[in-house]
C-alpha positions, 0 to 999 in steps of 0.5 A: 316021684311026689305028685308035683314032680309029675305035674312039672313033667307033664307041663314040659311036655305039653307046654305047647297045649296048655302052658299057663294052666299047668304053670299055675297048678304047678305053683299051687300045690308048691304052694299048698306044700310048702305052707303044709310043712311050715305049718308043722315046723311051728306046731312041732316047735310049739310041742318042743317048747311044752315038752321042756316044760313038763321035763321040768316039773318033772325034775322037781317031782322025782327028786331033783327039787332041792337042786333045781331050786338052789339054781333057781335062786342063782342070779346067773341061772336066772338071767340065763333061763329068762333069756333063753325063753325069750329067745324061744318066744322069739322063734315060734313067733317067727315060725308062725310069721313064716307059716303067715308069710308062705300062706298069704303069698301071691307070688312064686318069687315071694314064695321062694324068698319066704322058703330062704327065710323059713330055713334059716329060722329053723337052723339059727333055732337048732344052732341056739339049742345046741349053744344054750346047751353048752352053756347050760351044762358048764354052768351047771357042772361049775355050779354043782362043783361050788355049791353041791356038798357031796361033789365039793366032798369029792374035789376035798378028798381029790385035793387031800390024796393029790389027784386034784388035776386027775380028778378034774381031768376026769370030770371034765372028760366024763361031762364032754362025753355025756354033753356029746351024747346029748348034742348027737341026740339033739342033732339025730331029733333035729335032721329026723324032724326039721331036718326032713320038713326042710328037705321037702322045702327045698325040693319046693324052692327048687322046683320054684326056681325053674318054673321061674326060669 
């Protein structure tokens, strides 16, 4: 039991000598708390945001530069990955509107509508990873099937034996299996991290909303 679920039970127990000092140390350290893990849900995405980043320079200096360039130059590709890190932009800024927010606020039902808001932030920001990497990885399979030499090699030769479909259905098969491996990773990182940050935030907001009542 965390050191605000004892004060809340002490102040029920002693609401006839000093409600309204107890309510108030209540509500600071929600507060306190809750600014806490806001703060961390934008620095955490502020790492996320760095770490894609040096993934990518990675790519490029083990041996993946000519394929990542050839997608570089592609107009899709383009337009995709300048939306995507607009989007991105979008959400550590509000992450850091959220941590602002929760940190300014003066009042226990602010406070709460804040906590709403900071949740649903983080879960439209987990739903847009796991949808761009969807998307991504299709457009990426598709593309590497047009224009990679030794994978249209391998569609040829499919084409030539009459195992086309087979071929394809493989693909196809292998690709969903490793983009699900992928999802469970990301969705694993996310509850481990958002997930538990949010876990506490709403043991907050609900502990807000019976000193509000």
């Amino acid at each position: 039991m965390d050191e605000l679920e004892l004060l809340k039970k002490d102040w029920q127990r002693n609401s006839g000598d000093y409600p309204e000092l107890s309510y108030d140390e209540i509500y600071k350290m929600s507060h306190a708390k809750s600014s806490s893990i806001v703060k961390w849900i934008f620095i955490i995405g502020l790492l996320e945001f760095g770490f894609w980043f040096v993934i990518s320079f990675a790519l490029k200096a083990f041996g993946y530069g000519e394929q990542i360039k050839s997608l570089e130059s592609n107009s899709f590709f383009i337009v995709l990955g300048i939306l995507s890190y607009v989007i991105l932009l979008y959400f550590l800024f509000r992450f850091y509107m959220n941590y602002k927010n929760i940190s300014t606020t003066d009042s226990s039902r602010h406070l709460m509508k804040n906590i709403l808001k900071t949740r649903q932030t983080v879960k439209s920001y987990v739903a847009f990873n796991l949808v761009f990497l969807i998307i991504a990885t299709f457009y990426g399979v598709y593309f590497s099937l047009q224009h990679d030499e030794s994978a249209k090699t391998l569609v040829e030769t499919a084409a030539a034996n009459g195992e086309i479909f087979k071929f394809y259905a493989s693909f196809i098969g292998v690709t969903v299996f490793f983009l699900a491996l992928a999802i469970g990773f990301l969705l694993l990182f996310y509850w481990l991290i958002y997930g538990l940050l949010l876990k506490q935030l709403n043991r907050n907001y609900r502990e807000l909303k019976k000193l509000e009542v």
